[in-house]
N, C-alpha and C positions, 0 to 999 in steps of 0.2 A: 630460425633457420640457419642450417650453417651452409657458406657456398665451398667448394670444394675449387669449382673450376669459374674462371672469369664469364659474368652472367649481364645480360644488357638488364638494364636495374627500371628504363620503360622505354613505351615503344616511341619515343621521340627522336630525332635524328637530327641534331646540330651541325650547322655549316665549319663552327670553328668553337668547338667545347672549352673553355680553359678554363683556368683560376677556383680549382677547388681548394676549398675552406671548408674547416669544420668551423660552428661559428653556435652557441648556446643549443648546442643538441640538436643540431642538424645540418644538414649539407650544404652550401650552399656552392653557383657556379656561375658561368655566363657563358652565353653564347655571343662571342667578342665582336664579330663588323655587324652582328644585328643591335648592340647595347641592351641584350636585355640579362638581368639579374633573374635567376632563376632560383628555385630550393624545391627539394622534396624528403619524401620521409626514406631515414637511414633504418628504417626494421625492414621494410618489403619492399618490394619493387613496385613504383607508384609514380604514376604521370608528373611532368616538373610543372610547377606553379610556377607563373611569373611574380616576382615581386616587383619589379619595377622596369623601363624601360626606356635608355636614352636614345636621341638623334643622333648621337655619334657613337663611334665602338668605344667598348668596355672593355678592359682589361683585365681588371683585377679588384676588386674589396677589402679592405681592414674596417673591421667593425670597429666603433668606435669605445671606447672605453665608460663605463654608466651611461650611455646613453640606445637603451635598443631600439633597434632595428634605421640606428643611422649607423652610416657608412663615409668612409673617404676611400676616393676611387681613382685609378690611373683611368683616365676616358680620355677621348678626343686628343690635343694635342697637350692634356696638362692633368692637374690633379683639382677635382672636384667632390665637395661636402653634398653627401642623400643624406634627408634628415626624416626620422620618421613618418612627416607630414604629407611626402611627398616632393616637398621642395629641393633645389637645384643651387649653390653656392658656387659660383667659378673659385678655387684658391689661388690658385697660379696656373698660366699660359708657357708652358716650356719649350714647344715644338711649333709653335702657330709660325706665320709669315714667314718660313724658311722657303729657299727657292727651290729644293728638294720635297716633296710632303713628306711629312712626318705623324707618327702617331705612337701614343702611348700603347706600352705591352704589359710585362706583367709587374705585378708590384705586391706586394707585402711590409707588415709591422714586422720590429725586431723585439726580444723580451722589453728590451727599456721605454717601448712605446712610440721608436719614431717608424716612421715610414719612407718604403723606399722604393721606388717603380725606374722601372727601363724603360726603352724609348728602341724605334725603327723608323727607317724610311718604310714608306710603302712598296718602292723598286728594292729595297732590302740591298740599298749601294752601302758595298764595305766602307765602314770607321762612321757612319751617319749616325749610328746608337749612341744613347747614355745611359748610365746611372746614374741617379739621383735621390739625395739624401733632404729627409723632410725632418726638423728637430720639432718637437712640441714647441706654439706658439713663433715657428718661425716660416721665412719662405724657404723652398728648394732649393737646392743647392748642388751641380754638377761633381760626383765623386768620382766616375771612373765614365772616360771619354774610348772614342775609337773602338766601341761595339758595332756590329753589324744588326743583330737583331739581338736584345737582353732579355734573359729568360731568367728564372729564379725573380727574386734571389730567397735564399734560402739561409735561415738562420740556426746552430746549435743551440742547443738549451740555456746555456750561458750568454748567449746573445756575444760570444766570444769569436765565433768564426761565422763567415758568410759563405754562399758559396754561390758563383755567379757563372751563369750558361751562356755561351755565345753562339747560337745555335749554327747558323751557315758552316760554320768551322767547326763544329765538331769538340768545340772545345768546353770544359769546365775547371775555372781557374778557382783557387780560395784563397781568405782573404783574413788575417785581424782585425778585429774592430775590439778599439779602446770603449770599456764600458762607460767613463763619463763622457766622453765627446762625441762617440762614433766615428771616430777618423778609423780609416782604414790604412792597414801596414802589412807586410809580410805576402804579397800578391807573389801565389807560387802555382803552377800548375796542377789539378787534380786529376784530370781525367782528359785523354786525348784519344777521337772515336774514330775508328774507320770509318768512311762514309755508307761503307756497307753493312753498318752495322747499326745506321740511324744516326739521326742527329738529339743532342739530347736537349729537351725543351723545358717544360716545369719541373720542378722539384719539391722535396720536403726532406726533412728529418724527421727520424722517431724519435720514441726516449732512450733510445742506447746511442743515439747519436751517429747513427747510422744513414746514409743520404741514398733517396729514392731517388730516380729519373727518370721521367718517361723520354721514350725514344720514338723520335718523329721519322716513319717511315721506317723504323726498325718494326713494327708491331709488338714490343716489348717495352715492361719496364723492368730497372734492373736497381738493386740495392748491392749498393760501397759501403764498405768497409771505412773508417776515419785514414788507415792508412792508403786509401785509393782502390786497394783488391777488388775482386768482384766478391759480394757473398751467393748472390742469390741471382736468378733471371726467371718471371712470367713473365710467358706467352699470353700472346691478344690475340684474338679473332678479328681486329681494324689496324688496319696499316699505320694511322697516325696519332697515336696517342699522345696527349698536348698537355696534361696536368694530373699528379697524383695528392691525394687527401687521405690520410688514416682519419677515420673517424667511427661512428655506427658502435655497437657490441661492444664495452670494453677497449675503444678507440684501436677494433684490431680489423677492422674491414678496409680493404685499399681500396678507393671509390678512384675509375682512372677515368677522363674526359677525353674524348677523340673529332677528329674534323672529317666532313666529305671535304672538305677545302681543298679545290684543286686535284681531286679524281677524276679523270677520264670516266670511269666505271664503276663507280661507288661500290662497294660488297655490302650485304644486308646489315652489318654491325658498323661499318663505316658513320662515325657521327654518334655510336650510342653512348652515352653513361653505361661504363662497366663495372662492377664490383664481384669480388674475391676476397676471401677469408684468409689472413696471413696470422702468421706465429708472433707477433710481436707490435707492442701499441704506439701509438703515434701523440701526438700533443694537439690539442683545440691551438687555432689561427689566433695569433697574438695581437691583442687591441693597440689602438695608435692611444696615443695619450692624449683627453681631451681637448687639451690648446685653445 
């Protein structure tokens, strides 16, 4: 089937949709302050399975590298190992006993295998966010402080550039990252948003290197250009679209995740998994390196 126009993919309605992954030939997502890991099938529009489901919010998943269907995940206040069995690994506590709460957001592998998750307060008080960078076999590590709320991050094919959302502000700044170390250098602006124009939340890159955005309360997601331009903008039928994923057909279908979170009046697509048929493929979600 081909979609033409942006389609609710099933009749499920998520508080706060985020962190789509393409991940061995299928979709996967979560619905973030309920903690649960979700996936469904990328050929038809079909009810979301849970795969698994924590006491604390979920953020995000990197599959883990030889090992299926385990996972390291930004959750609760840190990053935690889902191992096929079921079972629950604390790795590290990043955000616990602060006197602000705090909670992990969204996070992603880079090509080289590390991982790397953002952080908020819950009151979303400016400069309370991090980033934070995870090397195989090591602990996290603070790379870029004085985020409001971290969204992305988002890596080119070369695991060369990052590209990191601060959503409140409207802003998306990018970044160098040295391939042996992951140090990041070169933090220069990319993208600065009207607020009427949304704020921008998850990301991805395709294979031309090209960076998606969904735009929170814009009802839009919109694809840049490497030199910042716009190329492209679909329309959404839900106000808040919080995560996009190429994956499905020839990794050309854009599967975008949306929140009722915080509608007065929800609209009937508010909360759905959406997907639309675009010109151009995307890359499967980069594994963390086993460690």
């Amino acid at each position: 089937m081909e979609l033409t126009e942006p389609t609710a993919w099933s009749d499920d309605r998520l508080e706060l949709g985020e962190g789509a992954r393409w991940v061995d030939d299928r979709l996967v997502l979560v619905d973030l302050l309920a903690g649960r890991l979700l996936t469904t099938d990328a050929a038809r529009p079909a009810p979301l399975a849970e795969l698994l489901r924590l006491d604390v919010p979920l953020g995000a998943v990197a599959p883990v590298a030889g090992r299926p269907g385990e996972w390291l995940a930004a959750a609760g206040t840190g990053v935690v190992r889902l191992t096929a069995d079921g079972g629950r690994r604390p790795v590290a506590d990043l955000e616990g006993g602060r006197s602000e709460p705090a909670r992990m957001n969204d996070g992603a592998a880079d090509p080289r295998g590390r991982f790397w998750a953002g952080s908020m307060t819950y009151a979303g008080v400016p400069g309370g966010g991090s980033l934070y960078r995870m090397d195989p076999g090591a602990a996290p590590v603070p790379v870029v402080t004085g985020l409001t709320i971290a969204n992305g991050p988002a890596f080119d094919g070369a695991g060369a550039t990052l590209y990191l959302a601060d959503t409140p502000r409207g802003h998306v700044d990018r970044f160098t990252v040295d391939p042996a170390t992951g140090a990041l250098g070169g933090r220069a602006p990319f993208l600065r948003l009207d607020p009427a124009e949304g704020a921008p939340d998850g990301m991805t890159v395709d294979a031309e290197d090209h960076l998606w955005v969904a735009l929170w309360g814009g009802a839009a997601v919109r694809r840049y250009r490497p030199d910042g331009t716009l190329d492209r903008e679909v329309r959404l039928p839900a106000a808040q679209p919080t995560s996009v994923c190429l994956g499905g057909p020839g990794l050309r279908r854009l599967f975008v995740t949306t929140a009722r979170y915080g509608l007065a009046d929800p609209g009937p697509l508010d909360g759905a998994l959406l997907a639309v048929d675009v010109p151009v493929a995307g890359r499967p979600a980069a594994p963390v390196a086993a460690g």
